[in-house]
TIRO-631163 format. One record per residue (C-alpha): residue in one letter; x, y, z. Coordinates in nm, 3 decimals, decimal comma. Layout:
  code       xx       yy       zz
     A        X        Y        Z
...
END
This chain:
  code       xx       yy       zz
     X    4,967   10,193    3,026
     X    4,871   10,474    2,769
     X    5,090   10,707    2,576
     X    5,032   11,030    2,516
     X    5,279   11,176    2,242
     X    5,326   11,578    2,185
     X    5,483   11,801    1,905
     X    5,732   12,023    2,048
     X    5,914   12,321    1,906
     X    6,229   12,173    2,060
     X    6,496   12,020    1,835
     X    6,442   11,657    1,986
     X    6,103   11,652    1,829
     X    5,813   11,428    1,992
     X    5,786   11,341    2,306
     X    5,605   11,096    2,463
     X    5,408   11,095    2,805
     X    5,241   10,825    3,008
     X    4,923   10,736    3,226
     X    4,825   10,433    3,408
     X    4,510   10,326    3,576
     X    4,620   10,221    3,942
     X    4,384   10,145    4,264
     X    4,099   10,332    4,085
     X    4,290   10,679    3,976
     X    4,531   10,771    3,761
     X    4,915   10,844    3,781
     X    5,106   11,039    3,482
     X    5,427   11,030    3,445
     X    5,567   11,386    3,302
     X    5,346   11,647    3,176
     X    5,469   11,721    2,809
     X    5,587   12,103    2,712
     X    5,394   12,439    2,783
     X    5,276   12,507    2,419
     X    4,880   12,478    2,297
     X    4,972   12,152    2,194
     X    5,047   11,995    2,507
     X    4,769   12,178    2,715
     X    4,515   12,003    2,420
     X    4,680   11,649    2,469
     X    4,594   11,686    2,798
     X    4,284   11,763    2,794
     X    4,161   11,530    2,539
     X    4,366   11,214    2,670
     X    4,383   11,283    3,052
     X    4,123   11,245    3,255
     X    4,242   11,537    3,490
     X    3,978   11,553    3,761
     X    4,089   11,142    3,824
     X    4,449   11,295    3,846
     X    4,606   11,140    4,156
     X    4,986   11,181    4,068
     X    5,227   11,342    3,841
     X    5,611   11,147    3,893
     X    5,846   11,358    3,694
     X    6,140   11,200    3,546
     X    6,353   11,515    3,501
     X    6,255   11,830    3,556
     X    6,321   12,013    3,135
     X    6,100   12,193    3,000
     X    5,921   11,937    2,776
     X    5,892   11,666    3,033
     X    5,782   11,923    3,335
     X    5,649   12,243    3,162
     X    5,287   12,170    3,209
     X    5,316   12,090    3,595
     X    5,103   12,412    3,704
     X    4,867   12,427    3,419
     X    4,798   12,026    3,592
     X    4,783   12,141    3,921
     X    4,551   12,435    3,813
     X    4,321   12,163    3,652
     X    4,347   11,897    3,921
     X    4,437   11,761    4,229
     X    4,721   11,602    4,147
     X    4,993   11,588    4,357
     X    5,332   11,641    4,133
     X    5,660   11,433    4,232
     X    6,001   11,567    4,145
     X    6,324   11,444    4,180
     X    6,535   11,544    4,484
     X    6,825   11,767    4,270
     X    6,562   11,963    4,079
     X    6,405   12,107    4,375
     X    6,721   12,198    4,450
     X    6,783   12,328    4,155
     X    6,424   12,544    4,117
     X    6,536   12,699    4,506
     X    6,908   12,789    4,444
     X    6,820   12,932    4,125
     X    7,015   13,256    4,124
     X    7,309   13,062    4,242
     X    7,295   12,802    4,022
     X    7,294   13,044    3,717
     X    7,616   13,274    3,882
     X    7,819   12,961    3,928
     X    7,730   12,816    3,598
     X    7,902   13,171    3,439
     X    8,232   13,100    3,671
     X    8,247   12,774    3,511
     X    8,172   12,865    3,134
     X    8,454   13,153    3,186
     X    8,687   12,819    3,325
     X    8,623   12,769    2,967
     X    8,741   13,010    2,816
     X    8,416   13,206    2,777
     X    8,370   13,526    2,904
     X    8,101   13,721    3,099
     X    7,906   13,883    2,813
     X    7,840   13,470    2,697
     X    7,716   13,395    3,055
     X    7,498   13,695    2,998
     X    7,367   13,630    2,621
     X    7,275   13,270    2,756
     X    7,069   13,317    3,018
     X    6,881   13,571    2,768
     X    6,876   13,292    2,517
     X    6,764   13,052    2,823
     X    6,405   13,303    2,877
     X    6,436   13,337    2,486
     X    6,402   12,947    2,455
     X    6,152   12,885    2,742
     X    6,442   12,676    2,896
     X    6,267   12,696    3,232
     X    5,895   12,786    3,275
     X    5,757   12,826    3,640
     X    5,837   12,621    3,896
     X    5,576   12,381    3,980
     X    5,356   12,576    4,267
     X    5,353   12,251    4,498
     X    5,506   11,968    4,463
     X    5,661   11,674    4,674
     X    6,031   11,494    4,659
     X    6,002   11,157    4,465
     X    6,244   10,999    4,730
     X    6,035   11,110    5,014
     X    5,710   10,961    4,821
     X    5,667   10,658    5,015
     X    5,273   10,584    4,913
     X    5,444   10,540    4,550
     X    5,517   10,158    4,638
     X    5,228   10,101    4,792
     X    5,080   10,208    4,453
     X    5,331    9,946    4,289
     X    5,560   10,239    4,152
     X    5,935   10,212    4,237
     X    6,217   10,400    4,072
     X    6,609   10,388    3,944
     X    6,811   10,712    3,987
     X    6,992   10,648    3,705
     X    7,198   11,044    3,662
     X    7,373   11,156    3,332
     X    7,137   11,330    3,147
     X    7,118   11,566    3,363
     X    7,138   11,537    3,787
     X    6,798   11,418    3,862
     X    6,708   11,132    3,572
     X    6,464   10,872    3,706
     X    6,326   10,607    3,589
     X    5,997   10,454    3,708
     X    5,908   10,141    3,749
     X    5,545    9,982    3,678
     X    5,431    9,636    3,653
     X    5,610    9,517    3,329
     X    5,724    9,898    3,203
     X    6,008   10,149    3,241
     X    5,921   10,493    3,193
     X    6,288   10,599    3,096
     X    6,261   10,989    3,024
     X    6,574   11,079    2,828
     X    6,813   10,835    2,927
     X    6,701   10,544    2,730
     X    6,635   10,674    2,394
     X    6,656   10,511    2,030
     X    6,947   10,596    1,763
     X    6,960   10,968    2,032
     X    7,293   11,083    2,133
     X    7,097   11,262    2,452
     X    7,332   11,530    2,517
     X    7,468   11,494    2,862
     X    7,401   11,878    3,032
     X    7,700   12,098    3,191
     X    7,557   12,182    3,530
     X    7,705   12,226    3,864
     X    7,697   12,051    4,122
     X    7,397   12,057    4,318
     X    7,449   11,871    4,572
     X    7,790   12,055    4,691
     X    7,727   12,356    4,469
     X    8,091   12,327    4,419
     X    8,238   12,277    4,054
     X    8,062   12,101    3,790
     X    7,898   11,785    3,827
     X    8,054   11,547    3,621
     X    7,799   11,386    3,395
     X    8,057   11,106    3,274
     X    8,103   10,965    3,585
     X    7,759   10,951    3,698
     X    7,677   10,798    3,364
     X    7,912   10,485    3,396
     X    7,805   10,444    3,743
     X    7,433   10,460    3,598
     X    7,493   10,181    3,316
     X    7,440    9,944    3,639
     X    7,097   10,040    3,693
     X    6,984   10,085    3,310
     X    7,091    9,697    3,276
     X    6,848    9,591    3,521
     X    6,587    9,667    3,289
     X    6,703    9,448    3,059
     X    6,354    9,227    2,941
     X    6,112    9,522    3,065
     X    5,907    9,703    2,828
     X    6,119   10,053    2,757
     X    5,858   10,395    2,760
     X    6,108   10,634    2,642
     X    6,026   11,053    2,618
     X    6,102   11,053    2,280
     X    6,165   10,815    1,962
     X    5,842   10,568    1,885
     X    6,022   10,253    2,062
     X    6,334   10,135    2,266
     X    6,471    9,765    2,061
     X    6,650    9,716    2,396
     X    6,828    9,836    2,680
     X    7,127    9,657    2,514
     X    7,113    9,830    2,169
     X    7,068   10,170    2,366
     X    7,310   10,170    2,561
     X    7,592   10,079    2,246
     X    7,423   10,343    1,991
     X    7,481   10,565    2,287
     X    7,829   10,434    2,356
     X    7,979   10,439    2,008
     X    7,831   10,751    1,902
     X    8,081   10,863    2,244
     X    8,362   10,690    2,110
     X    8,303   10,794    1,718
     X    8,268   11,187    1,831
     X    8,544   11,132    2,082
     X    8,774   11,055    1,789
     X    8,733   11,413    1,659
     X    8,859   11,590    1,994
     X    9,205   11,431    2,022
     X    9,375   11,669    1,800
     X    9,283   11,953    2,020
     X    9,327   11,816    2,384
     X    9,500   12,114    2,583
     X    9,258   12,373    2,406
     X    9,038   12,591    2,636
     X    8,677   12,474    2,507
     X    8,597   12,775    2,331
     X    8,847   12,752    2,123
     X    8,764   12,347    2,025
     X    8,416   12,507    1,958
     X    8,604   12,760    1,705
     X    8,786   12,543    1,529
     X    8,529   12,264    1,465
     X    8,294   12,538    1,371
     X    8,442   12,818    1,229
     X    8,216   13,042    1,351
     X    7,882   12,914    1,227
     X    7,782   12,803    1,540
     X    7,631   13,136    1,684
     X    7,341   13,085    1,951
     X    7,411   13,078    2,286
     X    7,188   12,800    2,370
     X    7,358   12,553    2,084
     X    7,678   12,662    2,161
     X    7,568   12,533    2,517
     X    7,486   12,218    2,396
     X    7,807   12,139    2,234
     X    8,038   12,258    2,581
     X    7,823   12,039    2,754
     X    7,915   11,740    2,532
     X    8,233   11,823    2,450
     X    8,358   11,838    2,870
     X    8,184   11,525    2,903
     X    8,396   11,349    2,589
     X    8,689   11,498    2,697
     X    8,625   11,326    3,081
     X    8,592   11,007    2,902
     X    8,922   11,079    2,721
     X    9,069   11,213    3,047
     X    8,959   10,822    3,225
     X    8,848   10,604    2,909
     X    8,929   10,297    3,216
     X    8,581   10,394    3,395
     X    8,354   10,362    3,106
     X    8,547   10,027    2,996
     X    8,508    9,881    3,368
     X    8,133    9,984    3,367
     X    8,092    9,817    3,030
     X    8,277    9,497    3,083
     X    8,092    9,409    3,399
     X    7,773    9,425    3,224
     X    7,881    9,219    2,903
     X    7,876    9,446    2,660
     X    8,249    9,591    2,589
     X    8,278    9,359    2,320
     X    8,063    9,506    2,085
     X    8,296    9,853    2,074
     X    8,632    9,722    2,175
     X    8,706    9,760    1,836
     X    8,673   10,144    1,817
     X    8,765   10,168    2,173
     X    9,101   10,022    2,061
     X    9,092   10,315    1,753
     X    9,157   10,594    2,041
     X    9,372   10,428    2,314
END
């Protein structure tokens, strides 16, 4: 397996996709972002006319923005997760619930508004891919000797694939990152939020079965191990966690206030931050789940000491 590693303009930096040679073609596995850059990687490391498939492992902009400019230079077939073509369809819903639940919040219409501007201001989503197919409905891919772990808290759709002796982990398994889980709602129901917290202790099972596999993560050089991961993750949780419990009760926009004092002022960082700070305060809300998930898989030990600082 090859990878292929792009600047981006995004605050997380590099990232990193993948190709492997398999029954005389080649599969990638996400596309990099829509900038010069990733159109030259590309074409200088991709052999796009032996382009069989593209499997997505979440469908932002720098793991999925190149998707058309592939399918324009290929014929590749590209494989999304279920809850992102979802989410490309339902678009204009998606967008008005997500204002009824930022106002829930305590933020008002005119943010909704200046976000989605800051959203096409970003390039938070370029064009949907033109074709594509459902990952789950993919069933050549294990004929191929590709299987995958839905493994959602990232965002709704986070897979990771599953080749020979490698994991291509997207954003979910990242090194010394605190990936910030995304407020979306729910696709599935499109009904409230989805609750990234929950998802993410029930996903802890399926990250620990990659425990001795080589890690391919989108961005950092290397993963040590699934272990180590999975602790920087938790106790950067706990450690940030510690900071909220003077203002639980507060409408979220006014935690943002007060830990910032106004000098957090785009709408797409202030975004960020509600999106991690609802998912810390679920954990404080059920701190049991994320203990449970933890102790089953052995590794509670290692932050039951700054666990036992909260609760």
């Amino acid at each position: 397996m090859q990878q292929h590693t792009v600047q981006t303009p995004y605050v997380v930096g590099d990232v990193h996709l993948y190709s492997a040679e398999i029954d005389g073609g080649l599969v990638l596995f996400d596309t990099g972002p829509p900038t010069p850059d990733g159109e030259a990687c590309l074409i200088n490391e991709v052999d796009l006319k032996r382009l069989k498939y593209v499997c997505i492992t979440h469908c932002h902009v720098d793991h999925y923005g190149l998707a058309n400019y592939i399918l324009q230079k290929s014929d590749a077939e590209i494989l999304i997760p279920r809850s992102d073509a979802v989410k490309f369809q339902r678009h204009p819903d998606r967008m008005k619930q997500m204002g009824e639940i930022l106002a829930g919040y305590g933020f008002g219409e005119g943010f909704a508004l200046q976000l989605r501007e800051s959203f096409e201001k970003n390039k938070v989503f370029p064009a949907n891919p033109e074709r594509f197919r459902i990952v789950e409905e993919a069933e050549e891919l294990s004929a191929l000797g590709i299987t995958y772990l839905p493994c959602p808290g990232h965002s709704q759709s986070d897979m990771v694939y599953l080749l020979e002796d490698s994991a291509i982990t997207g954003d979910i398994l990242l090194r010394n990152i605190f990936q910030a889980p995304l407020l979306d709602i729910n696709l599935e129901t499109f009904s409230g939020r989805f609750r990234n917290y929950d998802v993410y202790c029930n996903s802890i099972f399926n990250l620990v079965k990659l425990r001795g596999l080589q890690i391919r993560p989108g961005h950092r050089t290397s993963v040590n191990s699934v272990d180590d991961a999975l602790v920087f993750y938790v106790r950067t949780l706990l450690e940030r966690a510690v900071q909220l419990l003077p203002f639980r009760g507060e409408t979220v926009d006014r935690i943002i206030h007060q830990l910032f004092k106004g000098r957090l002022t785009d709408p797409f960082f202030v975004y960020l931050k509600v999106s991690e700070i609802v998912f810390m305060l679920d954990f404080l809300e059920n701190p049991t789940l994320l203990k449970a998930s933890l102790e089953q898989i052995g590794l509670f030990d290692q932050v039951c000491e700054l666990y036992e600082t909260i609760f």
